[in-house]
C-alpha positions as YAML, in Angstrom:
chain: A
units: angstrom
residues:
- id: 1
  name: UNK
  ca: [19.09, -15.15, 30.83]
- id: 2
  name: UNK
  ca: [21.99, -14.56, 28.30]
- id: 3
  name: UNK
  ca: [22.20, -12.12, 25.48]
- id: 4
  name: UNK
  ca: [20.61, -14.04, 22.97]
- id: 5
  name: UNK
  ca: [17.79, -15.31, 24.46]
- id: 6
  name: UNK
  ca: [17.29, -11.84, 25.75]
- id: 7
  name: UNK
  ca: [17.06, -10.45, 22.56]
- id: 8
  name: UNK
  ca: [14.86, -12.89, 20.83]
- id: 9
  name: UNK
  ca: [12.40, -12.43, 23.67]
- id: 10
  name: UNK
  ca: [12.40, -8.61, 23.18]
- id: 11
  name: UNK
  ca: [12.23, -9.46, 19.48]
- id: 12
  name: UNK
  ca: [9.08, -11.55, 19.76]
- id: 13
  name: UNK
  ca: [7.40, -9.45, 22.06]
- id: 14
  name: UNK
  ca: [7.60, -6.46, 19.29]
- id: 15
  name: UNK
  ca: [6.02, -8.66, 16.38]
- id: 16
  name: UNK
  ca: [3.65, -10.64, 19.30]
- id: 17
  name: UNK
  ca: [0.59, -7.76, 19.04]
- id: 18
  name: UNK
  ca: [0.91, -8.26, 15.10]
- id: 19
  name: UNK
  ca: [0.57, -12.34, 14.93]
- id: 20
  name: UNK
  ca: [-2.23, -12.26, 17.59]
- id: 21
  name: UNK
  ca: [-4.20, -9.57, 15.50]
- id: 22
  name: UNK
  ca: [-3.43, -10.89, 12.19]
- id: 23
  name: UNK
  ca: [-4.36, -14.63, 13.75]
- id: 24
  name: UNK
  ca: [-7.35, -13.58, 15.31]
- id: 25
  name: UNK
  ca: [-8.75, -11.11, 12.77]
- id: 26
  name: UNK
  ca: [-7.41, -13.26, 9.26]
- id: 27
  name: UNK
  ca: [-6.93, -16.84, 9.65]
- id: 28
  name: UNK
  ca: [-9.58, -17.13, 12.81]
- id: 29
  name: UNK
  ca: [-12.10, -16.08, 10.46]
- id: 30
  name: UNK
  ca: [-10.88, -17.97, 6.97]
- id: 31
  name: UNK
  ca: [-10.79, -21.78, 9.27]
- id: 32
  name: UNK
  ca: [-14.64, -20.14, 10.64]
- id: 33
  name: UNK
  ca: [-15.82, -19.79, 6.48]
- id: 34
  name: UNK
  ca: [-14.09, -23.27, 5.81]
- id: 35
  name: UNK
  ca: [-16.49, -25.11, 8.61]
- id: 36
  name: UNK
  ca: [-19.69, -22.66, 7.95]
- id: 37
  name: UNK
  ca: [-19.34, -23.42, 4.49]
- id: 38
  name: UNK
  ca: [-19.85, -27.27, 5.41]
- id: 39
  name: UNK
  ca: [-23.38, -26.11, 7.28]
- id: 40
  name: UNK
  ca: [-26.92, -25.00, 5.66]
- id: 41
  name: UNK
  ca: [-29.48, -23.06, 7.42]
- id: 42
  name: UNK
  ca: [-31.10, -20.14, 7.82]
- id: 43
  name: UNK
  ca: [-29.64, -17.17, 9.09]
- id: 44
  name: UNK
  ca: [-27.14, -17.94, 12.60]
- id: 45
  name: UNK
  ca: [-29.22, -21.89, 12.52]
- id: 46
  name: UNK
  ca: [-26.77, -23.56, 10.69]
- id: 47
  name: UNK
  ca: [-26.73, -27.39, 11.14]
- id: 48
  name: UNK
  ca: [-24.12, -29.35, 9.76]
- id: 49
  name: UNK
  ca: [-24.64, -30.74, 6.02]
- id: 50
  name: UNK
  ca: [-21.39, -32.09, 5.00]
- id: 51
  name: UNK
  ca: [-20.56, -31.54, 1.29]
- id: 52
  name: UNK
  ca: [-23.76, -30.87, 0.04]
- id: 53
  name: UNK
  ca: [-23.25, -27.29, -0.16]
- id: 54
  name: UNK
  ca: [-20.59, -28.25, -2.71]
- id: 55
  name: UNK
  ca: [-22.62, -30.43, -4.42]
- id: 56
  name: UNK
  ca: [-25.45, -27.60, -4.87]
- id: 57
  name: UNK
  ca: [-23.14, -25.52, -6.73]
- id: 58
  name: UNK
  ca: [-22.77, -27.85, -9.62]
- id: 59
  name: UNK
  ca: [-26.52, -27.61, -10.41]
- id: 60
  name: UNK
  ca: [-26.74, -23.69, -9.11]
- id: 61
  name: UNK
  ca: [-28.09, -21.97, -12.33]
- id: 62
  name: UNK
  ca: [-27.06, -18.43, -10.75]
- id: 63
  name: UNK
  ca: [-24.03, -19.50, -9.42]
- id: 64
  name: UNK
  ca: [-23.27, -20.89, -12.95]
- id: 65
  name: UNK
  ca: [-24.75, -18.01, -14.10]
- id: 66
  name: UNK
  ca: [-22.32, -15.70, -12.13]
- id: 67
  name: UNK
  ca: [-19.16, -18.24, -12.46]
- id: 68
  name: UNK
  ca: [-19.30, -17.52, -16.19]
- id: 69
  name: UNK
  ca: [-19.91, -13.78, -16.15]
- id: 70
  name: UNK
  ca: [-16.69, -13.46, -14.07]
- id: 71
  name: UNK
  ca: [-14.57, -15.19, -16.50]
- id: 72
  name: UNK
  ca: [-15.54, -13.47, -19.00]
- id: 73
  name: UNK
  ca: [-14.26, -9.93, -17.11]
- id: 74
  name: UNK
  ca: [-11.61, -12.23, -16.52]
- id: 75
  name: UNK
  ca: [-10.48, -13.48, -20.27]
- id: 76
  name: UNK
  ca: [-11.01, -10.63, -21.84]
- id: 77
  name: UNK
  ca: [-10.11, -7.65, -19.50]
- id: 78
  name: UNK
  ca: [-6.88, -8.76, -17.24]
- id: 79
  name: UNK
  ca: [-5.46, -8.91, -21.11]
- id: 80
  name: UNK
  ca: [-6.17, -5.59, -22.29]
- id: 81
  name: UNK
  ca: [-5.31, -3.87, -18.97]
- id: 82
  name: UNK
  ca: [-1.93, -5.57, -18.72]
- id: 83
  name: UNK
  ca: [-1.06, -4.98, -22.59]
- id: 84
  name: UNK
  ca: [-2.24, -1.41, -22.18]
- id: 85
  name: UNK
  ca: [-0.32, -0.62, -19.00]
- id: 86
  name: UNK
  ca: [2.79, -2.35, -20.71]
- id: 87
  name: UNK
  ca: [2.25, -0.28, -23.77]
- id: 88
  name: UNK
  ca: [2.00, 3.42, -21.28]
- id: 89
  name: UNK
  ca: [4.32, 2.67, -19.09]
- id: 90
  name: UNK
  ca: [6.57, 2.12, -22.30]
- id: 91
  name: UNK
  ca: [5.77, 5.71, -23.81]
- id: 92
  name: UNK
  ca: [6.01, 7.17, -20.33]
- id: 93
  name: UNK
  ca: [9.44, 5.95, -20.32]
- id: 94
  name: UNK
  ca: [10.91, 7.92, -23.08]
- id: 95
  name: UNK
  ca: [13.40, 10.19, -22.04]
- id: 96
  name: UNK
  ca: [12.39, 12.95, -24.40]
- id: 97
  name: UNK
  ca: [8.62, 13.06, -23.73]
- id: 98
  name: UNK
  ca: [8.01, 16.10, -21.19]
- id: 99
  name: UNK
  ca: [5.21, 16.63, -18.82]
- id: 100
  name: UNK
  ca: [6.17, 13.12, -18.18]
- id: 101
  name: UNK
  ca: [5.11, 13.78, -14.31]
- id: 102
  name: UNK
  ca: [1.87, 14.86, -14.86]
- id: 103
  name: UNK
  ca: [1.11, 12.17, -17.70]
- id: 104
  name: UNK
  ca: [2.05, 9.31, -15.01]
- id: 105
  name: UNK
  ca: [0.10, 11.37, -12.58]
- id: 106
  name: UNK
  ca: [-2.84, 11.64, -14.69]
- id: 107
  name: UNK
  ca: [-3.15, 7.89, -15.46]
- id: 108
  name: UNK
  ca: [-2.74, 6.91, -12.33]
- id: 109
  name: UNK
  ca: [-5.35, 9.09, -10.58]
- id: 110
  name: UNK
  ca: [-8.06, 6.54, -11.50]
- id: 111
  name: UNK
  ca: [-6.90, 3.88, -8.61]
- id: 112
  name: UNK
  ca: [-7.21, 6.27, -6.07]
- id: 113
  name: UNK
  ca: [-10.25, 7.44, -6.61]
- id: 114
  name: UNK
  ca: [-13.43, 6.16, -4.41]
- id: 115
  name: UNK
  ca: [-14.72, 3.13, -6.05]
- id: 116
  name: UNK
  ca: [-18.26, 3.93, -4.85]
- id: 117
  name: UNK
  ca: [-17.73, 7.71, -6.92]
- id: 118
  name: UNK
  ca: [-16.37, 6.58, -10.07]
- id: 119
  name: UNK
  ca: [-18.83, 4.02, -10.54]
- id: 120
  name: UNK
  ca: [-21.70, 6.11, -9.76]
- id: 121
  name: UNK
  ca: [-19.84, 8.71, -12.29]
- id: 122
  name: UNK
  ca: [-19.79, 5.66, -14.81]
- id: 123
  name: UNK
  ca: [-23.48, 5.17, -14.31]
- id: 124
  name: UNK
  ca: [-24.29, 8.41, -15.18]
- id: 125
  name: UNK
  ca: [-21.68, 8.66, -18.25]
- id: 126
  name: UNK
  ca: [-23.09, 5.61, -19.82]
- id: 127
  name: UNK
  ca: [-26.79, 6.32, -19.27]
- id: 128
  name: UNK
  ca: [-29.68, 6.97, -22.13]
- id: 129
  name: UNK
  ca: [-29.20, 10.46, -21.79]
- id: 130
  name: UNK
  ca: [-25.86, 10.24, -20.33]
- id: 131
  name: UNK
  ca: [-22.44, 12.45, -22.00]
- id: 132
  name: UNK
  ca: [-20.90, 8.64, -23.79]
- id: 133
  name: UNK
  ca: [-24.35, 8.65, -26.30]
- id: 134
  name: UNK
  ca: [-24.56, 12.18, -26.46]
- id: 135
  name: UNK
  ca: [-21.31, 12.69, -27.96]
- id: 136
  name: UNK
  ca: [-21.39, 9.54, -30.10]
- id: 137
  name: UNK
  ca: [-24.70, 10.79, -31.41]
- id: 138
  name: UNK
  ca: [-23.54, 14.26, -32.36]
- id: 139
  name: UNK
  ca: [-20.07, 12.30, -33.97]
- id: 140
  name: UNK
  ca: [-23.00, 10.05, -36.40]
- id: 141
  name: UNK
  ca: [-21.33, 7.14, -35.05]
- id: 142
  name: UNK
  ca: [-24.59, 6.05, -33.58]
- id: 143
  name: UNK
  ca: [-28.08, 6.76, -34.82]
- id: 144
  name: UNK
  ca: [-29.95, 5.39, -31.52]
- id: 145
  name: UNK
  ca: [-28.63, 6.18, -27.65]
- id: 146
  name: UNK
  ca: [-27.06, 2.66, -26.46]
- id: 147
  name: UNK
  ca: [-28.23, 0.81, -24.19]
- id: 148
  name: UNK
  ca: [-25.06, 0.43, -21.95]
- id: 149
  name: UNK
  ca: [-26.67, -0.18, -18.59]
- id: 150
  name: UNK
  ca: [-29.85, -2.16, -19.23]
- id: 151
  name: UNK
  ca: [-28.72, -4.26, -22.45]
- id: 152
  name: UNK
  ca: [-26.83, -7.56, -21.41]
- id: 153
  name: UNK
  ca: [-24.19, -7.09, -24.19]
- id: 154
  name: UNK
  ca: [-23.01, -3.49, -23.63]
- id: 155
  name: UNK
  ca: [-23.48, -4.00, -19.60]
- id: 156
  name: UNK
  ca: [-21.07, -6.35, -19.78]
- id: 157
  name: UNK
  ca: [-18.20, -3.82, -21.92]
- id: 158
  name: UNK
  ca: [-19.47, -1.07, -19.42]
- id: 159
  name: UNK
  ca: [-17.96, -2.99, -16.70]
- id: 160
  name: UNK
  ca: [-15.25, -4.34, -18.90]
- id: 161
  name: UNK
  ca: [-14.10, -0.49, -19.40]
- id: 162
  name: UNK
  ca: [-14.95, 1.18, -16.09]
- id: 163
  name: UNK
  ca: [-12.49, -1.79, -14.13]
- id: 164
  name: UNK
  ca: [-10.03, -1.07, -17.49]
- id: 165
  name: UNK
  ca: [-10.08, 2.52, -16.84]
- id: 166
  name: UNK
  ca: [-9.51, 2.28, -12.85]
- id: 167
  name: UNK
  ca: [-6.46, -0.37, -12.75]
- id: 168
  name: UNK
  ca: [-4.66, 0.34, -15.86]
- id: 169
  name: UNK
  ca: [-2.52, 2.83, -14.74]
- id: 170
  name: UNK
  ca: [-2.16, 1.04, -10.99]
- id: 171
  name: UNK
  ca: [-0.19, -1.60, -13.16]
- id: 172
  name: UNK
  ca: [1.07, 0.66, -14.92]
- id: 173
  name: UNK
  ca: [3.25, 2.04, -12.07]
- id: 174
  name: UNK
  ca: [4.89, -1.55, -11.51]
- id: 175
  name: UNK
  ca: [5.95, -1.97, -15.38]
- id: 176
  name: UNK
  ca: [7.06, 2.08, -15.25]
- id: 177
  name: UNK
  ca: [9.57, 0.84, -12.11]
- id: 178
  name: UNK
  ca: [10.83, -2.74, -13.87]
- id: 179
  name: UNK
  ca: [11.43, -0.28, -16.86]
- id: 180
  name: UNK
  ca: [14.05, 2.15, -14.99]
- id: 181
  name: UNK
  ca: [16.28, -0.71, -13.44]
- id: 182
  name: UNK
  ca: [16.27, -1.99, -17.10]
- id: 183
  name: UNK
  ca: [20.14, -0.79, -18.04]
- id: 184
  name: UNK
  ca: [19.82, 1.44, -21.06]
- id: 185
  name: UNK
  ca: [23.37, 0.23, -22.60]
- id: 186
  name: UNK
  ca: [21.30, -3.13, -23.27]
- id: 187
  name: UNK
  ca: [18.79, -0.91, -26.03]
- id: 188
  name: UNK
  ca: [21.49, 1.08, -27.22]
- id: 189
  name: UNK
  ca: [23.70, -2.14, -28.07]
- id: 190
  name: UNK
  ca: [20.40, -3.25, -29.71]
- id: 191
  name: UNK
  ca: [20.03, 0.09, -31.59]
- id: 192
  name: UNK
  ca: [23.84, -0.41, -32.67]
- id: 193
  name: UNK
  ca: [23.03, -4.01, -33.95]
- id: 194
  name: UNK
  ca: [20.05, -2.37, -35.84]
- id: 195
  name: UNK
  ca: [16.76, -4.17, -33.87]
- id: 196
  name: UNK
  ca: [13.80, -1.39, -34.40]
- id: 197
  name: UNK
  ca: [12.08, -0.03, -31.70]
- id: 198
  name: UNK
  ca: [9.57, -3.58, -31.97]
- id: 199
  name: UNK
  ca: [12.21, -5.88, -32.14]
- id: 200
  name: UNK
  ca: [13.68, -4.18, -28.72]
- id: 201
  name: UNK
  ca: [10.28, -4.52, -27.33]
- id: 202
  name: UNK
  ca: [9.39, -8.30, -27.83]
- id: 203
  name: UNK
  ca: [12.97, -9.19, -27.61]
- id: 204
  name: UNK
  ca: [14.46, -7.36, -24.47]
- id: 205
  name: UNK
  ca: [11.71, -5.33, -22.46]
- id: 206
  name: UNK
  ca: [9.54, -8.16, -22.53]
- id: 207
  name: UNK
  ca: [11.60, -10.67, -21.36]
- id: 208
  name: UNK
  ca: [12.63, -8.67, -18.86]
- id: 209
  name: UNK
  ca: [9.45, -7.95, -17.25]
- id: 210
  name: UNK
  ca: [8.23, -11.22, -17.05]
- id: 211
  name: UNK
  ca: [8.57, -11.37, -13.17]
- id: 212
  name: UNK
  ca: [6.26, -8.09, -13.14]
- id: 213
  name: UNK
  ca: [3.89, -9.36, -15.88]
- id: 214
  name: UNK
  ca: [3.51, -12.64, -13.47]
- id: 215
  name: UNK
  ca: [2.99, -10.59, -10.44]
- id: 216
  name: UNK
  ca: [0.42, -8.39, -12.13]
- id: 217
  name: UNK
  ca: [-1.60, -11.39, -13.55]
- id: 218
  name: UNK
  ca: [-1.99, -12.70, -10.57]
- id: 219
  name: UNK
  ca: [-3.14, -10.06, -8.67]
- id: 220
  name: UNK
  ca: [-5.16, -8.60, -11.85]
- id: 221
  name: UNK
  ca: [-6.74, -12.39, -11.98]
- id: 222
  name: UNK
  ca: [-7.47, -12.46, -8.32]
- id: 223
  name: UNK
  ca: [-9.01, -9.25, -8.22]
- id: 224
  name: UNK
  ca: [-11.43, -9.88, -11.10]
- id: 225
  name: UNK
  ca: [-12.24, -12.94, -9.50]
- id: 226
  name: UNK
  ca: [-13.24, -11.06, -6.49]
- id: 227
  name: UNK
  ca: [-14.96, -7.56, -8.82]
- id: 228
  name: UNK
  ca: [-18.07, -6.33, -6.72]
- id: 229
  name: UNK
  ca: [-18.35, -2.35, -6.35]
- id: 230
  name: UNK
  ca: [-18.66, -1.91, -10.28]
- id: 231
  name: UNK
  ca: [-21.20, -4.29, -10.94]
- id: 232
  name: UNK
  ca: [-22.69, -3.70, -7.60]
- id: 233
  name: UNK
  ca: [-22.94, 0.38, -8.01]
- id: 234
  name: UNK
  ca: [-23.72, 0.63, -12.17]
- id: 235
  name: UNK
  ca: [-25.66, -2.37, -13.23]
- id: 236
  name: UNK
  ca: [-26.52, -3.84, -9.74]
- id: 237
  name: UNK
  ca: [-25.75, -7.29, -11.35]
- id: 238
  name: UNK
  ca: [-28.59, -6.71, -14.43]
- id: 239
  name: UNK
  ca: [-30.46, -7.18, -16.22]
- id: 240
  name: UNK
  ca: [-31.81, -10.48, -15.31]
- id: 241
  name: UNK
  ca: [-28.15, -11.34, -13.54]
- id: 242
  name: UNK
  ca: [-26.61, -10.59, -16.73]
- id: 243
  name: UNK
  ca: [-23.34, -8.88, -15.00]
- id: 244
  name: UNK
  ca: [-23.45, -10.76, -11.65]
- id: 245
  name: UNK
  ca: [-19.86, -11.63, -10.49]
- id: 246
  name: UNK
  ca: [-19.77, -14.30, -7.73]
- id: 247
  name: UNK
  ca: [-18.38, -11.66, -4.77]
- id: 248
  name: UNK
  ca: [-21.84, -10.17, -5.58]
- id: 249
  name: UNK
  ca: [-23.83, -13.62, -5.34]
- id: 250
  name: UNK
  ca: [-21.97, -13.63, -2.21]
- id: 251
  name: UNK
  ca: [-23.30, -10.75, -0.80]
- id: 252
  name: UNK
  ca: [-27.12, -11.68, -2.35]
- id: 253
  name: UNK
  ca: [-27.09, -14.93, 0.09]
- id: 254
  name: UNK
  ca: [-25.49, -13.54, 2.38]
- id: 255
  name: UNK
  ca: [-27.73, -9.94, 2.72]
- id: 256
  name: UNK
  ca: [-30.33, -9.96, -0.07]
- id: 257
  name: UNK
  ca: [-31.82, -13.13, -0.29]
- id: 258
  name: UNK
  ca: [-33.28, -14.91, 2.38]
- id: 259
  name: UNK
  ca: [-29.81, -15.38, 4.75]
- id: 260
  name: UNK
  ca: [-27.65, -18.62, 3.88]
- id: 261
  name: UNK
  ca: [-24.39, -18.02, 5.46]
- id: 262
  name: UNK
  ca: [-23.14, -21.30, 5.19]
- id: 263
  name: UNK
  ca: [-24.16, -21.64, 1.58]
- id: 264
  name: UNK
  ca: [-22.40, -18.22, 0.88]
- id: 265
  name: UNK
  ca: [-19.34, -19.27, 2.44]
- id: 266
  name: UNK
  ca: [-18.78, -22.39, -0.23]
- id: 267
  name: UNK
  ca: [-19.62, -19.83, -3.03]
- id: 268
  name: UNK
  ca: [-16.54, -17.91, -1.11]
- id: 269
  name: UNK
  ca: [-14.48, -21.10, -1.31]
- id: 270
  name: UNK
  ca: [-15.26, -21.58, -4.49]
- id: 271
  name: UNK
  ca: [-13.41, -18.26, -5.65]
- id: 272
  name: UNK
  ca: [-10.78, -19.65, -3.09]
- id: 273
  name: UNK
  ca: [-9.99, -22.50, -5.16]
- id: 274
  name: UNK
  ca: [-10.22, -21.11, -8.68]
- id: 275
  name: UNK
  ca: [-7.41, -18.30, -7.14]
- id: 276
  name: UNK
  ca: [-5.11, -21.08, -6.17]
- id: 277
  name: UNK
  ca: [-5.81, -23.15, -9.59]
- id: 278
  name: UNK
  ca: [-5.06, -20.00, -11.89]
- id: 279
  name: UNK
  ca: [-2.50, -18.90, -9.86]
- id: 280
  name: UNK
  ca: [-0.35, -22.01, -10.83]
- id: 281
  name: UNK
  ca: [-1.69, -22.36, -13.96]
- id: 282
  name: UNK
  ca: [0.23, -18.63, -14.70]
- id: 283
  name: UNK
  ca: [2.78, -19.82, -12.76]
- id: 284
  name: UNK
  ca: [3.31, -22.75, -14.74]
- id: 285
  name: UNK
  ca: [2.50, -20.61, -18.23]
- id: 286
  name: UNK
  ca: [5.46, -18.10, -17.42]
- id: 287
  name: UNK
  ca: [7.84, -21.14, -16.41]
- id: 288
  name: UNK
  ca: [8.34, -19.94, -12.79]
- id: 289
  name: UNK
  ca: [10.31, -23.35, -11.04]
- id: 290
  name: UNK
  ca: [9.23, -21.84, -7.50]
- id: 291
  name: UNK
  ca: [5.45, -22.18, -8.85]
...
C-alpha cells in the first residue's frame, strides 16, 4: 500500500464512526417518515395507502387550521425579530456606548435560557392576575385585565412576543459579527461625503449584510415553521386550536389523539416541503445565483 492510499484509508476511518451515526440516526429515519407517511393505521398497524394521506390534508380543517396559524407567526414575527436584531446589533456597535459587554450579554441571555422555563415564566407574566395586567392597570392603559392566554387574538401576540423576546438577540449576535468585519473607512468616507447616519444605514450596512439577513431568514423561517414549546407550554394550542402550530398537530396524532403515525408523518412532510419552497423563494427574493 503506498502513501496515499495509506492516508486516505486512515482518513476515512477517522470520519467512518461519524457517517455511520449520522446515516443511521438522520437520514435512516427521514427515508422511514417518507414511506410511513405513505401508510394509515392505527398505532404500529400501518397498511399501505398510497397518497391518500396527502390528499386528507387538503380537506383537514385542523391541519388548515394549524397551517394558517403558523404563517401568521411566520409573516408577522421573522420580520420584527430580524429588523429588531438589525436595529441592536447596530446600537451595540457604537464605539462610544459603554457597558457594551453586558448590554450584548443581556440581550442575548434569552436564547439560552430553558425553553420549557421561560415559557412557563411567560404563562404566568401574561395571566389574569399575572405582573403584564397588573402594571398596565396601575399605568390606566387598560381598564379590564387582558385576556392574553385564553382570548384567540392576544394568544396569538403572546406567542408572537415570547418567540420575539427569546431569538432576537440570538440573531442579533450574527448581524453584531457581519458589523465588525464591515471596514470603518467605508462610513467615514460616507460621513466625509455628508450621508446621515440613515443614509449609511440603507445604503452601506444593509447591503452589506445581505448574506447574514439571508442566512437568518432562513433559519428564522424554518424555525417558526417548526415553533412547538411556546405554544405547547403557555396556550397548549388554545383556545379552540386558536394557536396550534403544525409541529404541535404533529405531536397531537402522533401522542394525543388516537395514534396515526403515518398520518403524522405527511403533516411532517408537509412542513418539509413548505421549508424547501420558502427557502428558494428568499433565495430568489435576495438574488442569491447559487439559490
Amino acid at each position: 500500500m503506498n502513501i496515499r492510499a495509506k492516508t486516505n484509508v486512515i482518513g476515512w476511518s477517522f470520519i467512518a464512526i461519524s457517517v455511520v451515526m449520522i446515516c443511521a440516526f438522520y437520514f435512516y429515519p427521514m427515508i422511514q417518515a417518507l414511506i410511513m407517511s405513505f401508510q394509515s393505521g392505527t398505532g404500529t398497524n400501518l397498511s399501505f395507502t398510497g397518497f391518500d394521506n396527502y390528499k386528507r390534508l387538503i380537506s383537514d380543517a385542523t391541519f388548515i387550521t394549524a397551517l394558517k396559524n403558523t404563517f401568521i407567526y411566520l409573516i408577522i414575527q421573522v420580520p420584527i425579530m430580524i429588523i429588531l436584531a438589525m436595529f441592536i446589533s447596530v446600537l451595540l456597535n457604537d464605539k462610544n456606548l459603554k457597558l457594551k459587554g453586558f448590554f450584548r450579554t443581556a440581550i442575548f441571555l434569552p436564547a439560552v435560557t430553558s425553553l420549557v422555563a421561560y415559557s412557563v415564566i411567560f404563562k404566568y407574566l401574561f395571566g389574569p392576575d399575572g405582573l403584564i395586567n397588573t402594571m398596565l392597570l396601575k399605568l390606566h392603559l387598560i381598564s379590564a385585565p387582558i385576556e392574553w392566554i385564553t382570548d384567540p387574538f392576544w394568544a396569538k401576540i403572546t406567542i408572537i412576543i415570547a418567540i420575539t423576546w427569546r431569538w432576537t438577540g440570538y440573531n442579533m449576535i450574527f448581524y453584531l459579527s457581519a458589523l465588525q468585519n464591515i471596514d470603518s473607512s467605508i462610513y467615514e468616507a460616507a460621513r466625509i461625503d455628508g450621508a446621515s447616519a440613515f443614509r449609511q444605514f440603507t445604503s452601506i450596512t444593509v447591503p452589506l449584510l445581505k448574506p447574514i439577513i439571508l442566512f437568518t431568514s432562513i433559519t428564522s423561517t424554518i424555525g417558526t415553521l417548526q415553533l412547538f414549546d411556546e405554544v405547547m407550554n403557555i396556550t397548549k394550542g388554545g383556545p379552540g386550536n386558536a394557536t396550534m402550530t403544525l409541529s404541535q398537530y404533529i405531536y397531537n396524532l402522533s401522542f394525543k389523539y388516537t395514534p396515526d403515525f403515518g398520518y403524522a408523518a405527511t403533516v411532517s412532510y408537509g412542513i418539509v416541503i413548505l421549508i424547501v419552497i420558502f427557502s428558494i423563494l428568499q433565495f430568489k427574493l435576495a438574488g442569491d445565483k447559487n439559490g
